[in-house]
N, C-alpha and C positions, 0 to 999 in steps of 0.2 A: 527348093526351099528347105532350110533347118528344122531339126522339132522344134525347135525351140521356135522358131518363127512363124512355124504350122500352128501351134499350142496358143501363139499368140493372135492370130487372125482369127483363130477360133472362138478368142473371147471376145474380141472387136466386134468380129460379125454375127456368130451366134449365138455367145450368152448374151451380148450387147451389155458388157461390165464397161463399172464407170472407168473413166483415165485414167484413174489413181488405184481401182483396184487391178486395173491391166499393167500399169508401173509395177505392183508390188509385188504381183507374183509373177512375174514374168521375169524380176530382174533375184526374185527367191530359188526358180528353179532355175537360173543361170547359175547360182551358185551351187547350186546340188551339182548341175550338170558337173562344174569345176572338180568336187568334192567325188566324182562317181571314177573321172577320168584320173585321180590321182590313187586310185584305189581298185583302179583297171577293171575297172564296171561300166555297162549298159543300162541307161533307164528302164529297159526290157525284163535285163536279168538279174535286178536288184529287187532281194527281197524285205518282209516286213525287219526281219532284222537289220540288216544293212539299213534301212531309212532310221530305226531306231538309234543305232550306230553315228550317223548321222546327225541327229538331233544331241543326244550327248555330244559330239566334236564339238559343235558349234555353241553349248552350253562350256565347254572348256575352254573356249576362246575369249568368254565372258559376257557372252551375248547374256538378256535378261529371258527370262521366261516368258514374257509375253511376247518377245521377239520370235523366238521359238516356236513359240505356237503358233505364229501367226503367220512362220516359214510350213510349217507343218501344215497345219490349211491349204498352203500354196500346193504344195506338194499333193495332196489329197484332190484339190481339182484337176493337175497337172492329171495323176492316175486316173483320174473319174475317165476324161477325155482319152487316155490312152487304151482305157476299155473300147469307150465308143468308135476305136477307129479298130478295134479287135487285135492290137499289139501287145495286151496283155490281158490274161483272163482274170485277175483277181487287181483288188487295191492294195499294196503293200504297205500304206500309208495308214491305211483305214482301221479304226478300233486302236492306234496310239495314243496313248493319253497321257502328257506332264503333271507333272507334282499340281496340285491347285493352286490358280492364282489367287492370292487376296484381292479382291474388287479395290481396285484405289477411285474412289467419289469425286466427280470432280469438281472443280473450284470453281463455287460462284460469285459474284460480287453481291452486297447487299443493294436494296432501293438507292438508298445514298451514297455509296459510290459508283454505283451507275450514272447517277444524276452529275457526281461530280465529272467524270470521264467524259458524259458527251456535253459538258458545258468550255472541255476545252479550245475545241476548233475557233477561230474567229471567222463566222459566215461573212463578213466584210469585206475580205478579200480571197480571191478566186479558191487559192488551197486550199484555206478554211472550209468555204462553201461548199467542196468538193468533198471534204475529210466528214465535217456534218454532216450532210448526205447520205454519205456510204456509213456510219457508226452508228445512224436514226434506223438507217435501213436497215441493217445488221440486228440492233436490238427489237425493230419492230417485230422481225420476221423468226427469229430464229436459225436464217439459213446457214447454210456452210458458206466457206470462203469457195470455194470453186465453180459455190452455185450462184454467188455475188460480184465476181468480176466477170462471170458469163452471160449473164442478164443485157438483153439488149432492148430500145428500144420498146418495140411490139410485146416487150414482157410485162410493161408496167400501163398501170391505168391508173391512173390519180384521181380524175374525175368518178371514179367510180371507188375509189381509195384501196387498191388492190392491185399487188404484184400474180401473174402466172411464173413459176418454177420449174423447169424444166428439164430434164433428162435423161439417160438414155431408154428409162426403162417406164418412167411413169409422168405425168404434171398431175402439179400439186397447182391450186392458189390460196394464198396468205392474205389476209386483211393489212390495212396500217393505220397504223395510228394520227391524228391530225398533224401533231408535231413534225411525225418522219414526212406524211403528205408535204406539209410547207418547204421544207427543206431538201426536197427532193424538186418541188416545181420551181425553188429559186435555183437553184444550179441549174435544171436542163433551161430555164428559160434564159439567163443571165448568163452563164457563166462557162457551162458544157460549149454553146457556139464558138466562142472564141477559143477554148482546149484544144478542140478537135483538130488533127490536122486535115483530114481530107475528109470533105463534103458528104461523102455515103456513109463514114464511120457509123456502125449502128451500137455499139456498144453503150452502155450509159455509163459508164464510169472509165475513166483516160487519168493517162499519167501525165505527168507535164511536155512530154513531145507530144500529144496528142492521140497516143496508140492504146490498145487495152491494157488497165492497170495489170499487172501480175502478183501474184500471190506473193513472192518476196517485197515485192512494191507496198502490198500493205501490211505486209509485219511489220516491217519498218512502220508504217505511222499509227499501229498500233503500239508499240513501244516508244514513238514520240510521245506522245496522247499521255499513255500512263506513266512516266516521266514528266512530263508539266503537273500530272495531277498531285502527285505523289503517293500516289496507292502503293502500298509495300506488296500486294500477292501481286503475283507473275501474271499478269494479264495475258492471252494469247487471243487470235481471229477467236478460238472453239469458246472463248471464256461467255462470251456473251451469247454465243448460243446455249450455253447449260444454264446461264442467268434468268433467258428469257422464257425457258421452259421450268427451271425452278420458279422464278414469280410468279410466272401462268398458273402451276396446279398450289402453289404457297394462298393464290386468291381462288381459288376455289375451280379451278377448270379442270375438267374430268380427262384422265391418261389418255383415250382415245381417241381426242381430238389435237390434243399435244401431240400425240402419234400421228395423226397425220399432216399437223404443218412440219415435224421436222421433215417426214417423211421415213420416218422409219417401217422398216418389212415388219418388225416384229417388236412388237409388245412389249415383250423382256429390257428390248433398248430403253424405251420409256421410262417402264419400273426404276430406273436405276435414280431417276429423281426422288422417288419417295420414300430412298433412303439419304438422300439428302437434306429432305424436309426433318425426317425423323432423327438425324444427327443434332440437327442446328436446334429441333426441341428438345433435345437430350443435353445439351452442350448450357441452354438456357437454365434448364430445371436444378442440374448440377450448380451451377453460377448461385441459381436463387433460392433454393430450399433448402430451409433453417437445419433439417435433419441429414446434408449432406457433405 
């Protein structure tokens, strides 16, 4: 087996990272690995400078700084691990530090065009029903898109008006709302039967062959969606989860508990709402004060 393939089982099995943090750096220190060999270096014998070296290249390529950094990251667990197997005594990655990023806030919708967006589906036929479902669900919960087409079955309780959230490192459970409740018990009762193709599918959300939607599956019908609505901001999956954790603490819900339905490790993720809040008050004040 490869390092690179060592480095990756490593995260699989023993940090237990999610998919997509095992995609990112896995496929970031494949590009180092590219970058070491055309500069006739070993991951061993590359030091802090060379990785800095490094991070410049790839800023001259035109990559973004938060790209960079977030190759840089990779690069710093990659060493963490190559201590731990004693291939290298020191981090050469560790204590690099880019230009500061400016925080870009992200884009929420207000109350009413959230209302608009999930008034587009039509629950009266199957797609619809399916698309409601999954957009009630999504705004209910706050979750990620990878935590919403992985949801199966045994995740959701309705009768008790509550999803479990699950992976690799923690479960969460999220309450729902009455609306996302109904619209979730008329699709599995109505509509998911006939979706399904094969009888054991435990997934609660299927694409029209009947197999688990995929994440390209639902960008697409989230830019159907915002397209019928005619919302001019760039809607994405993440948009409605910043929405539903800015309305949470906008009505009064304390970060801590916002933190743990997204499921964030840390705190700081959270905060990042309450400069959102504090924009859209700043953004008003300007608009409405005679003195500005």
């Amino acid at each position: 087996m490869d390092q690179l393939a060592q480095y990756q089982h490593y995260l699989v099995e023993e940090k237990k990272a999610s998919g997509n943090t095992v995609s990112s750096y896995t496929r970031d220190v494949g590009q180092y690995f590219q970058w070491l060999s055309s500069e006739g270096l070993t991951s061993e014998a590359a030091t802090q400078s060379d990785v800095d070296r490094y991070t410049k290249y790839l800023l001259s390529l035109g990559k973004s700084v938060s790209t960079v950094t977030r190759s840089l990251a990779s690069l710093k667990s990659f060493y963490s691990y190559l201590q731990e197997c004693r291939l290298v005594s020191a981090n050469p990655a560790k204590g690099l530090v880019l230009e500061k990023v400016e925080r870009k806030l992200p884009q929420i919708l207000t109350s009413k065009e959230v209302e608009l967006f999930l008034e587009q589906p039509d629950p009266h036929d199957a797609k619809g029903c399916r698309d409601k479902a999954m957009l009630e669900l999504l705004y209910a919960t706050g979750i990620r898109v990878s935590e919403l087409i992985n949801l199966n079955l045994e995740h959701l309780n309705l009768s008790a008006g509550f999803i479990r959230c699950v992976n690799a490192k923690k479960e969460r459970v999220i309450p729902l709302y009455p609306t996302a409740i109904r619209a979730l018990a008329d699709y599995i009762e109505h509509v998911r039967p006939q979706m399904i193709d094969q009888p054991e599918e435990r997934s609660i959300f299927v694409n029209m062959n009947g197999s688990r939607m995929s994440r390209q599956g639902f960008w697409k019908i989230i830019k159907h969606y915002q397209d019928m609505a005619g919302i001019q901001k760039d809607i994405t999956p993440h948009t409605l989860r910043h929405s539903f954790a800015a309305h949470l603490l906008e009505n009064g819900a304390d970060l801590h508990s916002i933190q743990e339905m997204l499921g964030h490790a840390d705190i700081s993720s959270t905060q990042v709402y309450t400069l959102v809040i504090n924009q859209k008050l700043k953004d008003v004040y300007n608009k409405a004060h005679p003195r500005t």
